[in-house]
Steps between C-alpha positions, in 0.01 A plus 500: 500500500200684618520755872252319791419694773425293821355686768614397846412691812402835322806521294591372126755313446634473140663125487470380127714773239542489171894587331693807417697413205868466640671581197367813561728620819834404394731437829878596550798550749493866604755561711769176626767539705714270731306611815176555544230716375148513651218730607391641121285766452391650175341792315449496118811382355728576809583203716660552931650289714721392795829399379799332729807502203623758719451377833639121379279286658128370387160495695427144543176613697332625147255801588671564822857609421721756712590781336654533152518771210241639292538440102264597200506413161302582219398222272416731230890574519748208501802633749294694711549348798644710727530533931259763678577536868906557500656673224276842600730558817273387729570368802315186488651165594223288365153537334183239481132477364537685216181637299432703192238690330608725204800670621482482812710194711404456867722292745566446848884620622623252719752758640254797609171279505302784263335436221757638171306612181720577202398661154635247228531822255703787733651250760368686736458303838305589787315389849186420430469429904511734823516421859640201696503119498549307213271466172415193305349410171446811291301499204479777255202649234558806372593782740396253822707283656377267811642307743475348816709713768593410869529865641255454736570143618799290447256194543285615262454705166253755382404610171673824393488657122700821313377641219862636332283817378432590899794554782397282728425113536144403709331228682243287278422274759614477876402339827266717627578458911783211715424181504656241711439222180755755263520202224124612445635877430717337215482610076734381269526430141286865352467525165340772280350617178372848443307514845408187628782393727480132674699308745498209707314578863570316842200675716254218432808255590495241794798263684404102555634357791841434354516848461476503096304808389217458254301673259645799306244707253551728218392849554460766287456907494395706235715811471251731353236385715711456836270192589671229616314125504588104483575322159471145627473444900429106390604295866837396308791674410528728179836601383644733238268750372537640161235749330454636170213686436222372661606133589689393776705204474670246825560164544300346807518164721111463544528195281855364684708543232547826362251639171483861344149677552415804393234810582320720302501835693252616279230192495607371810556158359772274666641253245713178615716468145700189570378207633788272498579268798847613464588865609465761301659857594643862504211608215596854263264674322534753188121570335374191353801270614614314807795270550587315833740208608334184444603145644241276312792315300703448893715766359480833546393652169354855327182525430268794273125540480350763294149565717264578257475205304668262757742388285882379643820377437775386694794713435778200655455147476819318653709407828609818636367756710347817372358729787371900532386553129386893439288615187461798330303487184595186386853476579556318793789417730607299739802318691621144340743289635522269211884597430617424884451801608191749515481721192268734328286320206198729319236390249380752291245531224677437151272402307271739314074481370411285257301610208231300335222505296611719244261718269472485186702168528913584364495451144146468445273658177153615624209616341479792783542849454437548878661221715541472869881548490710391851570235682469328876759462739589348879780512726490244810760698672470864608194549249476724214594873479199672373678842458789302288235362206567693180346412186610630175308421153686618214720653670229795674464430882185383489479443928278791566249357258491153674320281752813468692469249856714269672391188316483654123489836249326527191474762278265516257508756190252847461518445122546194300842396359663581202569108323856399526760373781391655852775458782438491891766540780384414864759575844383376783682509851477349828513650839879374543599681182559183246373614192259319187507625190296335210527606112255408204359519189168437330329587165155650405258391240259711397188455245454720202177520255534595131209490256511492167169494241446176259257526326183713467186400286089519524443157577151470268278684257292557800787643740587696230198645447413568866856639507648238730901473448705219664885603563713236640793530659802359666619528865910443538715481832818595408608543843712294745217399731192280518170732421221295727143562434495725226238673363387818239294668764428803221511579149434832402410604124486906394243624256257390689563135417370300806597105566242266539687212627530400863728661715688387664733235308622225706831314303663388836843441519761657255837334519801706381539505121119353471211677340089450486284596272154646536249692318293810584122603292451898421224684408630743218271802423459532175691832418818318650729382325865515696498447914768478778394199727750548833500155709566463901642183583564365869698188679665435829835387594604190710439766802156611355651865453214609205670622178283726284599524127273803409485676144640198250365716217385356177418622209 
């Protein structure tokens, strides 16, 4: 399927995609239990949650659950899974909205309100949070965590932010003086990556006249800049910010039911991505990849898009709910009730490149004493590893000396190739670490002139007398390969015996174990009567490489 971009109101909106191969993410039951598991979050191969085996009851409600535990697991490590918030002898009752990034887990305590961060290799907990009032929503990249905090107001949160490597947590973005309309003082929902922290922003919000308030934005404030400015202030309401790198990801009502748009902080751009008349929702973002909730099918269902080539595939196809999927690389998570109850599913990228168009072809003879040797390759899932490719000919590590990109190597020799039985090993990873590896073999066929002398006579009275000696001889190929357009381009005589004939001598083509025969007129002074005559032949290979046969001496 081809990408169209419609352009509606000053912003493009990608409707028509083409497929990710789904055989590509392979999908599985991460963590089950007999009550519920929701909230995910996920960093590399390391998977958070909210769990409620401990609490023994389930959170019919989905995204909004009271409090539960915090688990982990590591799906690199089968019985990993292990609880976060209690067995560290902290006092804390109940935990919710988890997040991870390396390893570093964020979460809310429901028992002291602060924002806990823990260190997945020491155990070591801590507040990540200072001051009063509750907290809400923490999100973690790196060394800063965010979140929206209630210190100041009970009716409404600010923005607040620690970095772990300083003492002290600080306001991103607060309500600058009272207001009697407090629901426009109101951020929730921050997220961050490296220094762009967003969040959804009330002070552009208005009531009706039932009293429903309208029109949440996405904000944003670069850390390293300290300016703070609008994502989307669209008249509608925006929901759910997510950012990686320069994009910015929600899900907004401008259209009545619910699509993902993104912006390109750097460009500017504003891109609706779904255009569904079904909603659409609670968009992540890792690099090249985005995966939201997606009700097309009237259930609720996972979706991925890879954004540079538009490309998608729906990750669950059935009757149950799946809600709040997470991404990082391409292993994604989310909450699935298909089992009853809401568990942990992931899809990750299992399958690794595929390598085509092999040179020389496995098996193959060629008449080629410098080939292109290598191959191409593609992954549809993460994309290929370029630091990963190793090529090997003959065993020598031939990398170094090849055109190495993400679509192909080749490596082609300094010197030609000895004939004989060549072999060529190619590795080839992608970014999720599944591994290619391609072996074969070909042979070269080289040319090879031999000359040998006749005959040799004066071919008249007259030739004989003017001194004129014909000498023919006869060109062999011995060799394993095809000699194309051959030709004696000299013939040398000593004693001052000089050829008369035409240089050079075309014969053409010389197939292996074939000979020609041609003929060459001298001019013998008389006082001569023994001479060395040395002959240079030439031909080409199947890859015109020019092979010079010089000094075929005769006597």
């Amino acid at each position: 399927a081809s990408l169209v971009l419609i352009i509606y109101a000053s912003i493009t909106a990608i409707f028509s995609i083409s497929a990710l191969a789904v055989s590509e993410w392979t999908a599985s039951l991460a963590v089950t239990n007999t009550y519920d598991q929701v909230n995910p979050a996920i960093s590399g191969s390391i998977v958070v949650w909210q769990d409620y085996r401990n609490k023994s009851w389930n959170c019919d409600a989905g995204a909004y659950c009271s409090p539960g535990d915090i688990y982990k697991v590591d799906l690199n490590t089968p019985g990993s899974e292990e609880q976060l918030n209690y067995p560290l002898g902290t006092d804390d009752p109940g935990a919710l909205d988890p997040d991870i990034s390396g390893n570093k887990v964020v979460w809310r305590s429901w028992e002291t309100g602060h924002i806990r961060v823990h260190d997945i290799n020491t155990d070591v907990q801590q507040n990540a949070s200072t001051g009063g009032g509750q907290k809400a929503w923490p999100a973690i990249s790196g060394s800063k965590v965010v979140w929206s905090d209630y210190r100041n107001s009970g009716a409404y949160a600010d923005i607040y932010l620690r970095d772990l490597t300083a003492p002290a947590d600080a306001p991103v973005s607060v309500w600058p003086t009272p207001t009697v309309d407090v629901y426009k003082a109101d951020k929730t929902h921050p997220d961050i990556d490296g220094n762009i922290v967003v969040w959804e922003d009330m002070r552009n919000a208005y009531k009706d006249g039932s009293g429903w308030i309208h029109n949440r934005d996405i904000y944003m404030k670069d850390l390293s800049t300290g300016e703070e400015k609008p994502v989307c202030t669209n008249p509608n309401e925006q929901f759910s910010p997510t950012v990686s790198g320069n994009k910015v990801l929600w899900h907004d009502a401008r259209n009545y039911s619910k699509d993902i748009y993104m912006k390109d902080l750097t460009t500017g751009a504003e891109t609706r991505l779904t255009g569904s008349i079904k909603e659409e929702s609670w968009p992540d973002i890792s690099g090249d990849y985005i995966v939201w909730k997606d009700s097309r099918s009237g259930a609720e269902d996972i979706y991925l898009r890879r954004l540079s080539t538009g490309a998608e595939v729906a990750l669950t196809l059935d009757s149950y709910s799946q809600k709040l999927p997470v991404i990082s690389g391409t292993t994604i998570a989310w909450m699935d009730k298909r089992n009853g109850n809401w568990d942990i599913y992931t899809a990750r990228d299992t399958v690794a490149p595929a390598i085509s168009g092999i040179q020389p072809a496995p098996g193959s003879a060629i008449n080629n004493t410098l080939p292109a040797i290598g191959a191409a390759y593609a992954d549809s899932g993460e994309g290929i590893d370029i630091a990963s490719i190793r090529l090997y000919f003959d065993d020598a590590d031939v990398t170094s000396l090849a055109n190495v990109n993400s679509a192909a190597t080749l490596y082609t020799p300094a010197a030609k190739l000895d004939d004989g039985a060549h072999t060529v090993r190619l590795i080839v990873d992608d970014l999720a670490g599944n591994t290619s590896e391609q072996i074969w073999s070909f042979t070269v066929k080289s040319p090879v002139l031999t000359l040998t002398t006749t005959d040799t006579y004066w071919p008249s009275y007259t030739s004989y007398l003017e001194r004129q000696l014909l000498v023919e001889f006869r060109l062999a190929n011995p060799g394993s390969g095809l000699c194309k357009g051959g030709q004696v381009v000299a013939s040398n005589a000593s004693n001052g015996v000089l050829p008369l004939s035409d240089l050079p001598v075309n014969f053409g083509d010389l197939e292996t174990a074939t000979t020609v025969d041609y003929s060459i007129l001298y001019l013998v002074p008389p006082t001569v009567s023994r001479f060395l005559i040395n002959t240079t032949g030439k031909c080409l290979d199947d890859g015109s490489n020019v092979y010079i046969f010089a000094g075929l001496p005769q006597e």
